[in-house]
C-alpha positions as CSV (number, residue, x, y, z in Angstrom):
1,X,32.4,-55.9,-9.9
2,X,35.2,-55.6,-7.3
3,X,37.2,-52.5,-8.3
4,X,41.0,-53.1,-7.7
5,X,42.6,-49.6,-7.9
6,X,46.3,-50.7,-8.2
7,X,45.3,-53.0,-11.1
8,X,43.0,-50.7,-12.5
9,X,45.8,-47.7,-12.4
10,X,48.7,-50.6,-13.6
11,X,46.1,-50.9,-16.7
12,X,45.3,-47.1,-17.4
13,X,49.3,-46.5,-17.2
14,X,50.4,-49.6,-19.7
15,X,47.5,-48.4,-22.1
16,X,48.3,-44.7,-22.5
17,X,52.1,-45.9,-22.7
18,X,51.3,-48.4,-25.8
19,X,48.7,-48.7,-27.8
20,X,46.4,-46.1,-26.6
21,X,49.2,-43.6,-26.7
22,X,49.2,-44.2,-30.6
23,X,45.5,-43.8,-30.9
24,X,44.9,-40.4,-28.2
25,X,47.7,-38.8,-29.9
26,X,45.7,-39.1,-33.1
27,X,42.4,-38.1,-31.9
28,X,43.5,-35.4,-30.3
29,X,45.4,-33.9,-33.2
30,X,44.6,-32.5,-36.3
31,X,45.3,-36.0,-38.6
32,X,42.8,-37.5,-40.3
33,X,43.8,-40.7,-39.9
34,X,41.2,-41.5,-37.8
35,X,37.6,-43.4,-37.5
36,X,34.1,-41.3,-37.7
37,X,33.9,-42.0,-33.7
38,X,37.1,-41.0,-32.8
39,X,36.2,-37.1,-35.1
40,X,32.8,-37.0,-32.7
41,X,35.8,-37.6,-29.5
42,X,37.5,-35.1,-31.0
43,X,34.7,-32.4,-31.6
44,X,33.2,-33.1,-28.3
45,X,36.9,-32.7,-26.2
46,X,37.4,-29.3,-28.0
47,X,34.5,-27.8,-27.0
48,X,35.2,-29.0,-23.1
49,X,38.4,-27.0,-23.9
50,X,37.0,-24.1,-25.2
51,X,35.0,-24.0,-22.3
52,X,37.0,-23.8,-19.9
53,X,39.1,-21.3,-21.7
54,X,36.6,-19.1,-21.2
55,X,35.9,-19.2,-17.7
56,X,39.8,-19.1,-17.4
57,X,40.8,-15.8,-19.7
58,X,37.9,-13.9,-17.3
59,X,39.7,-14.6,-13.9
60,X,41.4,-11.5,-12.8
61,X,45.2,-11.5,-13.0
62,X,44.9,-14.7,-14.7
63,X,48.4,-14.4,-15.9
64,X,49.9,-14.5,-12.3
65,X,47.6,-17.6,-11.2
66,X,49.2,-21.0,-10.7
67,X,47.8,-24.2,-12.4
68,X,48.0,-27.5,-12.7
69,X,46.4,-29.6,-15.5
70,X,45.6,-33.3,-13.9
71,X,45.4,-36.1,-16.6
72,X,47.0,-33.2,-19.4
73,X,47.1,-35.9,-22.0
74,X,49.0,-34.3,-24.9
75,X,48.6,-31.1,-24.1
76,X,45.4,-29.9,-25.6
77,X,44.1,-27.8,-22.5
78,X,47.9,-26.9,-21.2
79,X,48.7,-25.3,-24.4
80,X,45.7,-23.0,-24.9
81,X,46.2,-22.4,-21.0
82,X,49.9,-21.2,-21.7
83,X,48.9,-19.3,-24.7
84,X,47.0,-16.6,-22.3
85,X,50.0,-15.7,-20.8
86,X,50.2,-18.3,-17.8
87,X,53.3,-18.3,-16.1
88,X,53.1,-20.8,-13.7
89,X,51.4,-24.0,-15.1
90,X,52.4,-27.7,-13.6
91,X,51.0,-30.2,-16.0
92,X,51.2,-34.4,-14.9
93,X,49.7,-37.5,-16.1
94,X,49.7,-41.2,-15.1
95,X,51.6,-42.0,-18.3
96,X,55.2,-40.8,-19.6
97,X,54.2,-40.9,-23.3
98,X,51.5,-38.5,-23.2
99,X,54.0,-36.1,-21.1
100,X,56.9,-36.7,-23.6
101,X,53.9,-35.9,-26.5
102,X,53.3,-32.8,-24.2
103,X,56.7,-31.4,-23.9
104,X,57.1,-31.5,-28.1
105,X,54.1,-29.8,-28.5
106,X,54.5,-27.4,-26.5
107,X,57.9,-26.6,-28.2
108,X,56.7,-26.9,-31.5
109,X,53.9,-24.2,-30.5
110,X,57.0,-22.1,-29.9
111,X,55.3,-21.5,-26.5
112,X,58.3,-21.3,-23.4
113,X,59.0,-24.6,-21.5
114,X,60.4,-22.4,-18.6
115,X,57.1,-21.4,-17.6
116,X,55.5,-25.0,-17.1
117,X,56.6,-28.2,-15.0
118,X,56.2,-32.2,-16.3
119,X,54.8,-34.5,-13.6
120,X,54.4,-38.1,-14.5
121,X,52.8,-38.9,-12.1
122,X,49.0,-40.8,-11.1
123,X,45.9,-38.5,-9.7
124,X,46.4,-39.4,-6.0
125,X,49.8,-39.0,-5.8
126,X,49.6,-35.3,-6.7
127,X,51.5,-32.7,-4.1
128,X,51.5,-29.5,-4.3
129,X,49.0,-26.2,-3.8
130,X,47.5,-24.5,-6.6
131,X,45.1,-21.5,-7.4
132,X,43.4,-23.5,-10.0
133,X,43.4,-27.5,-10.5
134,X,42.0,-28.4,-14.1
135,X,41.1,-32.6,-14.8
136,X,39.2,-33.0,-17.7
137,X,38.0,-36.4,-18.5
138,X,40.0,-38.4,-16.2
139,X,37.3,-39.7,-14.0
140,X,36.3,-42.0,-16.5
141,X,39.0,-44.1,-15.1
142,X,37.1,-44.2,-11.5
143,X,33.8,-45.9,-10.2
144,X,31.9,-43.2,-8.3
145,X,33.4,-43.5,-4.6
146,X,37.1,-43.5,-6.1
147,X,36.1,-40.5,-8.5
148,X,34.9,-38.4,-5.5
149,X,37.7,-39.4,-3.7
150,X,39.5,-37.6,-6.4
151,X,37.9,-34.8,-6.2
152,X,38.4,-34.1,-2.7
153,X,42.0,-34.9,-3.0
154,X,41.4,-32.3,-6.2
155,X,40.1,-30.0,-3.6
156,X,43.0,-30.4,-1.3
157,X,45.5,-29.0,-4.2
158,X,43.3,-25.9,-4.5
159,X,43.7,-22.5,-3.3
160,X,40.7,-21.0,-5.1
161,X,38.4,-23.0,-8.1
162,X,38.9,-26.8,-9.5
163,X,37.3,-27.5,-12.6
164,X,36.7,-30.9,-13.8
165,X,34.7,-32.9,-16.5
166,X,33.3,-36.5,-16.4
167,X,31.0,-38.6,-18.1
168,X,27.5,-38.5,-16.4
169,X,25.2,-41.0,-15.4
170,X,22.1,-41.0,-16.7
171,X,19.8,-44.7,-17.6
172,X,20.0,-43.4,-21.1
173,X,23.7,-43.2,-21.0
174,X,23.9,-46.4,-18.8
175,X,22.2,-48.3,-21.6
176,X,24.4,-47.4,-24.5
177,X,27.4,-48.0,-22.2
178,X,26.0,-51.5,-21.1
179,X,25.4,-52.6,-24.8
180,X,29.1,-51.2,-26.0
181,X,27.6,-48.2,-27.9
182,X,29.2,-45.5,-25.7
183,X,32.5,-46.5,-25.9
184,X,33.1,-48.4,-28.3
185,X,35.9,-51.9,-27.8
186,X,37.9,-51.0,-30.7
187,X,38.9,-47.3,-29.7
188,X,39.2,-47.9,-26.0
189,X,40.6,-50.9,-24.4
190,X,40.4,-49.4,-20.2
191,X,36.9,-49.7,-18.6
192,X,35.0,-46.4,-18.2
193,X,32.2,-45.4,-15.4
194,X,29.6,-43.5,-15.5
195,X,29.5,-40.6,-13.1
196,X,26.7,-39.4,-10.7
197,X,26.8,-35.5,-10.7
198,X,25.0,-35.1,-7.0
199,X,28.4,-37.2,-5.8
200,X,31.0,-35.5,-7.5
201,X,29.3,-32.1,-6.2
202,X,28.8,-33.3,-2.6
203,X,32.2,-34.3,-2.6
204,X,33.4,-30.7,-3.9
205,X,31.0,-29.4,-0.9
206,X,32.6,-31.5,1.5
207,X,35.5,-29.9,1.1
208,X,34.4,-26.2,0.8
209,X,33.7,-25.9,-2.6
210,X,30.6,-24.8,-4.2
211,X,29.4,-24.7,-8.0
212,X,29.8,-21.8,-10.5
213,X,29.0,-22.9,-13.5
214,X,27.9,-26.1,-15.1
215,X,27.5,-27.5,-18.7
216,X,27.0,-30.8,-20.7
217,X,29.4,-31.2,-24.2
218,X,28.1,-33.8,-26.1
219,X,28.7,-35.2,-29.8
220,X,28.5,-38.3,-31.1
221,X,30.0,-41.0,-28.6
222,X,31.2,-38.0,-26.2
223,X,29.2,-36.9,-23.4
224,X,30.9,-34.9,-20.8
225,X,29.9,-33.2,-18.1
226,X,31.6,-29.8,-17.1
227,X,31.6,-28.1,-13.6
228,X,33.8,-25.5,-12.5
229,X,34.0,-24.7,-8.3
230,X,35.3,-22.0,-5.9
231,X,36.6,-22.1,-2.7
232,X,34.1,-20.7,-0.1
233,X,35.2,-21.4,3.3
C-alpha cells in the first residue's frame, strides 16, 4: 500500500476534528458512556501515563525542565505533567478540537494556563528545542519509515531525553490487526501500523540517543510499547 502522507495527515486531522473528537474525548475521560473496548483503551493509556510520570517526578529539577507533549490529545499526560510543578510545558496536536478540549481541562483542574503554550499544529511541523519531548501513541498514525522519521525529527527538538509509545509489531499482533481484532472499525475510523521496536531505536541512535528504560502496557485491545531516551553525544 502506497502511503500518501498529506492524505494520510488530511484524514487524521478531519477525524480527531469530528467524529473521533466525540469518541477520544469519551475514552479518555471518566464517563461511562462508553463500549467494553473503548474501558480496556482507557485502562491501557493510563498506565502509559503513569508511567511516564514516574520516570518524570525522578528527574532532578524537574520543575525548571521544559516540555513539550506531541499528539497531547485532551490533555491526559499534560495535566498530570503540570500537576508536578512544571513550569514550562508547550503542548500541540494535529487537531484544534482536542487542543480546545485541552485548554478547558486544564482550567477546570484549576491548574495555571500561564505556564503552558497551545500548538495546533502536525508532528513534523514542530519548532522549537526542549529538555524533554513526550509523544505517546501518535505513531500509530505512521508506517515504519515515516514513524522513525518522526522520531528523529523527535530527537531534533530535544536537549536531553524523548519519550515515546507505539504499538509494536509482533506476527501475533500482525494477526489480530489483519483480521480487524486489534482495532476494531467501529471505534477507529484512521488506519493504524504496527511498529518495529529495532527501527524506532536505531532511529533514536542515529541521532544520539540511547535507551533507558523500556516497557510493554497492554490490556484488552491496547498494546503499547513504552521507551524513554537520553541524549548521549
Amino acid at each position: 500500500m502506497t502511503f500518501d502522507k498529506n492524505l494520510e495527515k488530511s484524514e487524521v486531522r478531519d477525524y480527531f476534528n469530528g467524529t473521533g473528537f466525540d469518541r477520544w474525548k469519551k475514552i479518555y475521560s471518566k464517563s461511562d458512556e462508553i463500549n467494553t473496548v473503548q474501558k480496556n483503551i482507557r485502562k491501557g493509556h493510563q498506565k502509559t501515563v503513569d508511567d511516564v510520570i514516574s520516570y518524570v517526578r525522578n528527574y532532578p529539577e524537574v520543575k525548571n525542565k521544559t516540555f513539550c507533549d506531541v499528539g497531547c490529545g485532551v490533555g491526559s499526560l499534560a495535566i498530570p505533567l503540570l500537576k508536578l510543578g512544571i513550569k514550562h510545558l508547550q503542548v500541540s496536536d494535529i487537531s484544534s478540537e482536542m487542543i480546545k478540549e485541552t485548554k478547558k481541562r486544564v482550567n477546570q483542574s484549576g491548574l495555571n494556563q500561564s505556564k503552558i503554550k497551545f500548538v495546533t499544529s502536525d508532528l513534523e511541523q514542530l519548532k522549537g528545542l526542549f529538555d524533554v519531548v513526550i509523544c505517546l501513541d501518535v505513531f500509530i498514525h505512521y508506517p515504519q519509515p515515516i514513524a522513525e522519521e518522526m522520531v528523529r525529527h523527535l530527537c531534533d527538538l530535544s536537549k536531553e531525553k524523548i519519550i515515546v509509545s507505539f504499538a509494536p509489531y509482533t506476527p501475533v499482533l500482525a494477526i489480530l490487526k489483519n483480521i480487524g481484532k486489534l482495532f476494531p472499525g467501529p471505534s477507529k475510523t484512521t488506519r493504524a501500523y504496527t511498529l518495529k521496536e529495532k527501527g524506532i531505536i536505531n532511529a533514536a541512535n542515529e541521532k544520539g540517543f540511547s535507551v533507558v528504560k523500556r516497557k510493554l502496557n497492554q490490556a484488552p485491545f491496547y498494546f503499547s510499547k513504552l521507551i524513554e531516551f537520553k541524549k548521549v553525544n
